[in-house]
N, C-alpha and C positions, 0 to 999 in steps of 0.2 A: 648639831649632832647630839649634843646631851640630852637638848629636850627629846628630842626625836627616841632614843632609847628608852630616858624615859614614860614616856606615850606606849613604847610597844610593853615594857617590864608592864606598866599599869594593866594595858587590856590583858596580858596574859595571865597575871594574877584576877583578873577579873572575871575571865570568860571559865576561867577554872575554880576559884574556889567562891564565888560570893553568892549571894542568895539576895535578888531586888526585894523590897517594902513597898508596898501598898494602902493607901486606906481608902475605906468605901465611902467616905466623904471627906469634904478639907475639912480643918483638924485648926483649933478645937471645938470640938460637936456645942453649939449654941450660941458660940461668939459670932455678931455680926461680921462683913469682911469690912477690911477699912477701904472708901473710896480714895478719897487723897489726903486720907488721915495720917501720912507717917510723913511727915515732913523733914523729924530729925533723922531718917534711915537713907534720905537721899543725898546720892555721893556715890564715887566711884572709890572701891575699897581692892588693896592686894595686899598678898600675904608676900613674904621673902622666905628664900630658902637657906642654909647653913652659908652661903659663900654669897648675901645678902641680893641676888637676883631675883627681881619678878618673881614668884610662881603662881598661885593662883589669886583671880579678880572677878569682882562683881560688881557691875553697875547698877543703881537703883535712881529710876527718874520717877516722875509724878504718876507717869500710868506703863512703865515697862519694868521688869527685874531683868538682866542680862546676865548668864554667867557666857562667857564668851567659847570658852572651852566646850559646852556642849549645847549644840544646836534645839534639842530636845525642852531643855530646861529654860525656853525664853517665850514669852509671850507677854499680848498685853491684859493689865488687868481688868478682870470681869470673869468671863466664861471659863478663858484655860488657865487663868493666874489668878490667886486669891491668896489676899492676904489679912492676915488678924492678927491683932495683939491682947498678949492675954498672961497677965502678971509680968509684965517687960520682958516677955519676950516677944518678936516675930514670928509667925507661923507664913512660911510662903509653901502656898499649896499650889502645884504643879498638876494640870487634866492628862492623862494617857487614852489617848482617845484610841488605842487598840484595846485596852483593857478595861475602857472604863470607869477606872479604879484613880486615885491621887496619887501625888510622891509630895515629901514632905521636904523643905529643910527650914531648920530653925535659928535665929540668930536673936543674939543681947549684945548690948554695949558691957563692954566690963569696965570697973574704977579707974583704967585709964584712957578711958574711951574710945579702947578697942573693940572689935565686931564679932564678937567670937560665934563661928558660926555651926552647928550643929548638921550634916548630912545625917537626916534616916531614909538613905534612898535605899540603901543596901548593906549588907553585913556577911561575915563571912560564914561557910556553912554550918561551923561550931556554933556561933550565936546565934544563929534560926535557928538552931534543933531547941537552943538555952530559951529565945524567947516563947516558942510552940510549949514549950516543957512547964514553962512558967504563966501558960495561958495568956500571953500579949497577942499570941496570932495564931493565925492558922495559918495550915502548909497547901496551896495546891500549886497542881501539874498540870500546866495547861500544853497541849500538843502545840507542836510549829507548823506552821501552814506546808502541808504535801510531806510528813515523815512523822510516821505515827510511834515508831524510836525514839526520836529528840525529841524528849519533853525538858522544857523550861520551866522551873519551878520559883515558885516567887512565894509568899507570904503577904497576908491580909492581913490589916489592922483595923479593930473598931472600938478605941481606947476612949473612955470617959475622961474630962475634963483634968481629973486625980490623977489616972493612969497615968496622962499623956506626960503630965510634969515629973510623974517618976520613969519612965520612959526614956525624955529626955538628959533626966541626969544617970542615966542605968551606964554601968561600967563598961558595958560592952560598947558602948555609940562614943567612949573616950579617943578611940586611935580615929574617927570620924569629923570629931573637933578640928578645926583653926582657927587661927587669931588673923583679923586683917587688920590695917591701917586705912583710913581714910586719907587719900592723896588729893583730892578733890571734891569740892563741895557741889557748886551749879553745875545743874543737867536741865 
């Protein structure tokens, strides 16, 4: 029952105040993607919550990234999953084949060989107007199929290799952060 509340508390803060991230290519612009180059990222990793239960998890095999949680964000690598490393981090770049556009998220090992993992999938609408303002993106409105009303507005990114690094540690993408545990090594 808790999880379940909170699943609905999340979409409704979601479907109300957040604003999706986009980039017109995976990220970062020049870095080849790695084939089965990460060998140390494979494992099955979960974050715990205050009352030390499961909360969220990510599987990483030789050629799948899983988050379980949402359907959207799993694929095998090549065409809709792409991954590269670039100054120790991961970059897992994610295809939106309605938009043709990526979703980004990004993870490091930290000093105690934690997975800390970066979501720039989305942010709330204070920090799109902060990043537009600050030139990281742009703002468009794309209409929803059959209601020329409901526009969905999302944000593009086409951040240079620089950006992307100050980007990822930008104050805003902090409440975006988690730390996992590796529970499991073979996949």
């Amino acid at each position: 029952m808790k999880s379940l509340i909170n699943i609905c508390l999340l979409l409704s803060i979601t479907l109300v105040s957040c604003t999706d991230i986009y980039f017109s290519e995976p990220q970062p612009k020049g870095v080849k993607p790695l084939d089965n180059g990460f060998e140390e990222l494979i494992g099955e990793y979960v974050s715990f919550d205050e009352d030390s239960e499961p909360d969220d998890t990510i599987i990483v095999t030789r050629n799948r990234i899983i988050f379980p949680d949402d359907e959207e964000m799993e694929g095998e690598l090549g065409e809709v999953t792409v991954v590269k490393k670039f100054k120790g981090h991961y970059f897992m770049n994610f295809y939106d084949q309605d938009k043709d556009l990526w979703q980004l998220v990004v993870a490091k090992f930290d000093e105690d060989e934690a997975l800390v993992v970066t979501n720039l999938i989305s942010v709330g609408e204070e920090e799109a107007k902060e990043l537009t303002k600050k030139r990281f993106a742009k703002k468009v409105a794309g209409e929803q199929e059959g209601d020329d009303e409901d526009e969905d507005e999302y944000i593009i990114m086409n951040p240079s290799k620089r950006q992307l690094m100050k980007l990822i540690n930008y104050p805003i993408f902090d409440e975006n952060k988690m730390n996992l545990n590796r529970i499991k090594i073979k996949y």
